[in-house]
C-alpha positions in Angstrom: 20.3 -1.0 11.9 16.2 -0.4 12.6 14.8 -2.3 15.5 11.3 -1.2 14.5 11.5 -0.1 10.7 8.4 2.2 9.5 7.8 3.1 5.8 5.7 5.9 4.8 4.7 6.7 1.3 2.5 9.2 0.0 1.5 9.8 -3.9 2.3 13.5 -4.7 -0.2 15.7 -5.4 -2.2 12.8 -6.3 -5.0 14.0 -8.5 -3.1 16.6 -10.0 -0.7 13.5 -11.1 -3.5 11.4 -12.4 -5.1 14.0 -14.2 -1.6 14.5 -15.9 -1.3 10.8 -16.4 -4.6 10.9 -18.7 -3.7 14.5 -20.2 -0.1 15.1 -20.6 -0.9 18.5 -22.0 -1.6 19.9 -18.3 2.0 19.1 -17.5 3.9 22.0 -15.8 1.2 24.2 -15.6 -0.9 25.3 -12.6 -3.8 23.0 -11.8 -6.6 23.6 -9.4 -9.0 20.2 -8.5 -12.6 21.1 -6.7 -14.9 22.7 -9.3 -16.2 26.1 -10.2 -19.4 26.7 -7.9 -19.0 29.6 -5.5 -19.1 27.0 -2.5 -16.3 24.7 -4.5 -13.0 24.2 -2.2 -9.5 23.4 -3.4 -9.6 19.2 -3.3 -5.7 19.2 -4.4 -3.7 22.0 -6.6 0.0 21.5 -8.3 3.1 22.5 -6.9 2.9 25.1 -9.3 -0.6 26.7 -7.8 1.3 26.1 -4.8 3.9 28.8 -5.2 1.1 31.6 -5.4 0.0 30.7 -1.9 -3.2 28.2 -2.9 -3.4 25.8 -0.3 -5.8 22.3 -0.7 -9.0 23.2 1.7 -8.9 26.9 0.4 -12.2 28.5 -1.0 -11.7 27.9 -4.6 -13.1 31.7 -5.5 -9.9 32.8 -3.5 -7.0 30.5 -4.9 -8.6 31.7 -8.8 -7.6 35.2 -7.5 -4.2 34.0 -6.3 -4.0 32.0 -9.6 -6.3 33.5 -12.4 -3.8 31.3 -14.8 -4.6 28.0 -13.4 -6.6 25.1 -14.5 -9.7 24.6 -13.0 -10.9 20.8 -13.2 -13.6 19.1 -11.2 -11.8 15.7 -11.0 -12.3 12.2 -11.5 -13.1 10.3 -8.8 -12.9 6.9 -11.0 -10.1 7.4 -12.3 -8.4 8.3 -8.6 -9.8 5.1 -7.1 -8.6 3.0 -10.2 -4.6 4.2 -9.8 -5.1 3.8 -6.0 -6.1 0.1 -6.3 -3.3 0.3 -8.7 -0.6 1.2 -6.6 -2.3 -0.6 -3.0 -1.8 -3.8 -5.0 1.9 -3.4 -5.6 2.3 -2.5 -1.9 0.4 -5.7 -1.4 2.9 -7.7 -3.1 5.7 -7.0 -1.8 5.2 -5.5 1.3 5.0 -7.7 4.7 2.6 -5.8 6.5 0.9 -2.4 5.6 -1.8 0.2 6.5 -3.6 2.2 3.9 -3.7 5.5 5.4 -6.0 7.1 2.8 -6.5 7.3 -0.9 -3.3 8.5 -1.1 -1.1 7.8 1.5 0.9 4.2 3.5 2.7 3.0 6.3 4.3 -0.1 6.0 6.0 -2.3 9.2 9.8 -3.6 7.3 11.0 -4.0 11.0 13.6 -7.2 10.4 14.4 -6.7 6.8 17.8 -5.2 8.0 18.8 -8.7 8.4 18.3 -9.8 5.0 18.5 -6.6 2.2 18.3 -3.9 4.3 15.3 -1.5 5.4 16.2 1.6 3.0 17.4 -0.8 -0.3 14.1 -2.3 -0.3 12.1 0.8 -0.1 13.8 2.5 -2.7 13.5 -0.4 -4.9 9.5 -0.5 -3.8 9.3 3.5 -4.4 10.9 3.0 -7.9 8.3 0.1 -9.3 6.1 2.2 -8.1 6.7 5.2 -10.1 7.8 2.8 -13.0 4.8 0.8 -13.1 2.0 3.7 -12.8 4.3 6.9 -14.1 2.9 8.0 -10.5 5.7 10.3 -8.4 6.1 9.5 -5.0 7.4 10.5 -1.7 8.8 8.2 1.2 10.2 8.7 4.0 11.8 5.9 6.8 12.4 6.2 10.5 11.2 4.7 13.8 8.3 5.0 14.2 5.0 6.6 12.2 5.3 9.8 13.2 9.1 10.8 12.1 8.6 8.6 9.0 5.7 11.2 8.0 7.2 14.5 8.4 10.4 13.0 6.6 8.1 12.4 4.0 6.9 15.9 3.9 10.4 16.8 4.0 11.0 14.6 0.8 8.4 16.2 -1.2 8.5 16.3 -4.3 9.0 13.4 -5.2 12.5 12.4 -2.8 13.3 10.0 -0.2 14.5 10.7 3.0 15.9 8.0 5.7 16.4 9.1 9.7 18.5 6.8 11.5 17.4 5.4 14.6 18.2 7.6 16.9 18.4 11.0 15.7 14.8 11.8 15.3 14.8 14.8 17.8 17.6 15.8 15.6 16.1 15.8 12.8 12.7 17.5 14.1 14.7 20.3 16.0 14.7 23.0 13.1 11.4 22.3 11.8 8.8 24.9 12.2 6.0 23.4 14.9 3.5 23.4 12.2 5.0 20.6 10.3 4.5 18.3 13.5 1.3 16.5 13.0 -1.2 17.5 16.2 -0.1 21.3 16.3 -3.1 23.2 14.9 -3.4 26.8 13.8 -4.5 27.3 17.7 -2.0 25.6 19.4 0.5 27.2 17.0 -0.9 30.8 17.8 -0.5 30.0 21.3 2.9 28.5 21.3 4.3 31.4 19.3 3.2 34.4 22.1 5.5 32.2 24.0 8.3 32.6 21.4 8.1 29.0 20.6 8.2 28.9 16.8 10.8 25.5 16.1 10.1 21.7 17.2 13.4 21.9 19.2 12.4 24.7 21.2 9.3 22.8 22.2 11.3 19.5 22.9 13.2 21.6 25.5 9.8 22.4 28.1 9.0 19.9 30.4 6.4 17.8 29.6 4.4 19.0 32.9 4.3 21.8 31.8 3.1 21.3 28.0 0.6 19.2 30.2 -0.7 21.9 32.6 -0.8 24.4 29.4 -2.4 22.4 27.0 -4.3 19.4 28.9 -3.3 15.8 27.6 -2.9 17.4 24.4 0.3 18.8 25.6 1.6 15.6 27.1 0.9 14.3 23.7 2.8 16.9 21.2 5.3 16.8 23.7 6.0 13.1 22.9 5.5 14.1 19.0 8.4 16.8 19.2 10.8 14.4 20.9 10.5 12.1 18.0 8.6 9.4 20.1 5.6 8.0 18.6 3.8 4.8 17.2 4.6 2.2 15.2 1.5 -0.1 15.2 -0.3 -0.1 12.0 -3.9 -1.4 10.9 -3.5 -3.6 8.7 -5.4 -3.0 5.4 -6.9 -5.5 2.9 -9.3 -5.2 -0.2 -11.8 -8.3 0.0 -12.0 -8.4 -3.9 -9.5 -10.8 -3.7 -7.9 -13.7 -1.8 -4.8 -15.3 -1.6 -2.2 -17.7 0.2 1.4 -17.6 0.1 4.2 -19.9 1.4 7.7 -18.9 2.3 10.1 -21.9 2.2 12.1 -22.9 5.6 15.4 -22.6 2.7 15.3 -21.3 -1.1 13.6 -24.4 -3.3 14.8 -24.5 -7.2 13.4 -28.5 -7.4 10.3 -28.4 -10.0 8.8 -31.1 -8.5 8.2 -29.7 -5.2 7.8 -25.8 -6.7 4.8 -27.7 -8.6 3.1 -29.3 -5.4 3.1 -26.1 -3.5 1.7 -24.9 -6.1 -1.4 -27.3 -6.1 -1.6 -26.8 -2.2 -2.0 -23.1 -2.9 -4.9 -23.7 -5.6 -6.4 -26.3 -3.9 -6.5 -24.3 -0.8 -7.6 -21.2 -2.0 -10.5 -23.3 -4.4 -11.6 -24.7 -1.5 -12.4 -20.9 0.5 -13.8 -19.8 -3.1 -16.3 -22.7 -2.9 -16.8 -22.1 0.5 -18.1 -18.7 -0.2 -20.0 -19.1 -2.9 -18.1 -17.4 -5.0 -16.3 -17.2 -8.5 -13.3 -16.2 -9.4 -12.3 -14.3 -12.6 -8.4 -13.6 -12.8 -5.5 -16.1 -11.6 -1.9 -14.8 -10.6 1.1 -16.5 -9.3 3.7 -14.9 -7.0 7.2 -15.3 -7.1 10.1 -14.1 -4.7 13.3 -15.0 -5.5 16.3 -15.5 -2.8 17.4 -12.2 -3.4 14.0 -10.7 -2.5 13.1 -9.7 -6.0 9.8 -10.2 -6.4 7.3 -11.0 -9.7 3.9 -11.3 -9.9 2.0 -12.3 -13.2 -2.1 -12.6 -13.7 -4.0 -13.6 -16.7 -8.0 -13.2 -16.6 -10.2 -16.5 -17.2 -13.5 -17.2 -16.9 -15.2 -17.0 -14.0 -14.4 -20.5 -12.0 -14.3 -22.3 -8.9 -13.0 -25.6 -10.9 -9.8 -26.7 -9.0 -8.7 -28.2 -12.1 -9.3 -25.4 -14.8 -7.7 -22.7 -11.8 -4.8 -25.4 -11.5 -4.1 -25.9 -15.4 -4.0 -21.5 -15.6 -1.3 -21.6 -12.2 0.8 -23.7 -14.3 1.0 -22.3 -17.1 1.5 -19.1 -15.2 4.2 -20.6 -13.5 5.7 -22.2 -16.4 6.1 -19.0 -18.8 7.3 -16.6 -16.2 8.7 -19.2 -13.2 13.3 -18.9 -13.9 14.8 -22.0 -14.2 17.7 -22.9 -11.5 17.1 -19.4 -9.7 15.6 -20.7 -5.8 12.6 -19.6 -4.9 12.2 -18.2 -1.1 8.2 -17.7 -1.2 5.5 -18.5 -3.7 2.0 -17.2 -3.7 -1.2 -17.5 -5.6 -4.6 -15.2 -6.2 -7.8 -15.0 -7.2 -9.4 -11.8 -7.5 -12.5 -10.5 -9.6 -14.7 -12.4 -7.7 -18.7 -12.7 -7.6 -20.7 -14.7 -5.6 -22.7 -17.7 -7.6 -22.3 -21.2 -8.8 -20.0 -22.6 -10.9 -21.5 -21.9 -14.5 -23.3 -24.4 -16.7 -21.3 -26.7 -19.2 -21.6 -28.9 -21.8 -19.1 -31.2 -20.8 -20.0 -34.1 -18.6 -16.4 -34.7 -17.4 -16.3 -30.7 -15.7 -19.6 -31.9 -13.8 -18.1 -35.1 -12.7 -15.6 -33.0 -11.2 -17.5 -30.4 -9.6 -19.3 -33.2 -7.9 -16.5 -34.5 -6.9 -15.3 -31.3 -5.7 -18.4 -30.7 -3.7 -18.1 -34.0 -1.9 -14.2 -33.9 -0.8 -15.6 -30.3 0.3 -17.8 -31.4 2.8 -15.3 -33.7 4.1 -12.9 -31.2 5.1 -15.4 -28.9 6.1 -16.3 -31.7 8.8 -12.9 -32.9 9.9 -10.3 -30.2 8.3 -9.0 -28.9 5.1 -6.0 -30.6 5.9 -7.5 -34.5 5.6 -7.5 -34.7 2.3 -5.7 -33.2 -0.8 -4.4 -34.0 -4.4 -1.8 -36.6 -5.1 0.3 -33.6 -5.9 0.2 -32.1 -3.2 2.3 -34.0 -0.9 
């Protein structure tokens, strides 16, 4: 069992997959991203560019002499950023904490979910919505701390899993060559190697002094890295095109009644920031976890809103078509995303500007004494 549990994921060959995704016709065949100026350098290249020694950062003039065959596309920056929202979103969902490394690439804290599915279970059930929901492949890998959980990734690749128990991370690093350890450089490799120091475990084996007098606090540091020790404190990353609210219950909750006033709590709470702002919201979507940890979430766009009642009615019904009857629900979660800043838009109806007034007034009450003085019937 984990004390500290970290994830790491990282989307495999990422633009080379995209590009894929949007033209299955480059499947299995070599593929070079970067463009076709003399200055262009390799931004990503398949595992099948790969095998003729191109390397991402490599002048592309030299990987089309390793690789006259391959592919040469200038990419699509669009379309990259679109399937990364993409996949960040799921991780959102369902993860407890995470950090967005890059475009590409997350750590995520699951430190306690031994208790309750298990570390490993959950992250291969994460990995495969993942890959079912974008057609994305993905590599994880799960350890201790950041550090080991990286390299296992790069072990995994492409496209695996790997898990280290805690406690056999120097283990695990001991055959690897020293480059694969994050820190060691080309330099610091050269120099390691006239020493005859070629394998993490050989490294592992100096004393740390010494590493420190060779190499500064450098040293000190890739000593710590060989030994498998390293950090697991992660930034946690979030997209403001959205907010949201979530409540996990003290026990599973299958009652209607009450699964219905959480429900208003969440909308009322989360109309209230949105008005707050000054800001609309476009798109509605209700969270559901499940006892067993499974987890749904279902959206629909609207028009753009700050109405409590018109962001209520589209919870509900939310709620209502996707929301299992008799199964308990351990957490429930609601959010608005799409947003804009402005004022609620113009209407013909008299009855949705009584209740924008309305609105507006039991807003400045709790602004001045607490969004928790005052609330729909519902909600209690």
């Amino acid at each position: 069992m984990f004390d500290r549990a970290i994830l790491h994921m990282d989307l495999d060959s990422f633009f080379v997959s995209v590009e894929r995704l949007l033209r299955p016709e480059l499947r299995n065949r070599p593929i070079l991203i970067g463009g076709h100026s003399e200055r262009a350098v390799v931004a990503s290249c398949s595992y099948e560019a790969r095998r003729y020694g191109v390397r991402s950062a490599m002048p592309m003039s030299r990987a089309r002499q390793l690789c006259p065959q391959a592919v040469v596309l200038r990419g699509n920056m669009q379309a990259y950023s679109r399937y990364s929202r993409w996949v960040s979103e799921i991780v959102e969902e369902e993860a407890p904490l995470y950090e967005k490394a890059s475009i590409d690439e997350f750590y995520l804290d699951l430190s306690g979910m031994d208790r309750y599915i298990g570390c490993w279970k959950w992250a291969v059930r994460l990995r495969q919505r993942i890959q079912r929901e974008t057609g994305l492949p993905i590599s994880m890998g799960l350890a201790a701390n950041k550090l080991v959980a990286k390299v296992a990734t790069g072990e995994a690749k492409p496209n695996g899993q790997l898990l280290i128990p805690p406690g056999s991370e120097r283990e695990f690093l001991a055959p690897l060559p020293i480059e694969k350890i994050p820190g060691i450089g080309r330099k610091t490799a050269v120099k390691l190697h006239r020493l005859g120091i070629r394998k993490a475990g050989q490294l592992a084996a100096y004393p740390m002094e010494l590493l420190e007098d060779m190499f500064g606090q450098h040293g000190k540091s890739i000593w710590r890295k060989v030994n498998g020790l390293g950090s697991t404190r992660l930034t946690p990353y979030s997209e403001r095109k959205s907010i949201s609210s979530e409540h996990t219950f003290d026990r599973d909750v299958e009652e209607p009644e009450r699964l219905q006033a959480e429900l208003t709590r969440l909308v009322g709470k989360l109309g209230f920031l949105l008005r707050k702002k000054g800001r609309l919201t476009s798109n509605v979507a209700v969270k559901l976890r499940y006892a067993d940890f499974s987890t749904t979430t279902h959206q629909r766009k609207i028009p753009y809103t700050a109405n409590d009642a018109l962001l209520l009615s589209h919870a509900r019904k939310l709620f209502e078509e996707h929301y299992k009857a008799r199964r308990p629900l351990r957490l429930l979660g609601c959010r608005f995303s799409g947003l804009l800043y402005g004022n609620e838009p113009l209407q013909l109806f008299d009855q949705h500007q009584k209740e924008m007034k309305l609105l507006h007034g039991l807003d400045e009450i709790k602004k001045r004494f607490g969004d928790g003085v005052v609330w729909r019937a519902s909600e209690r």
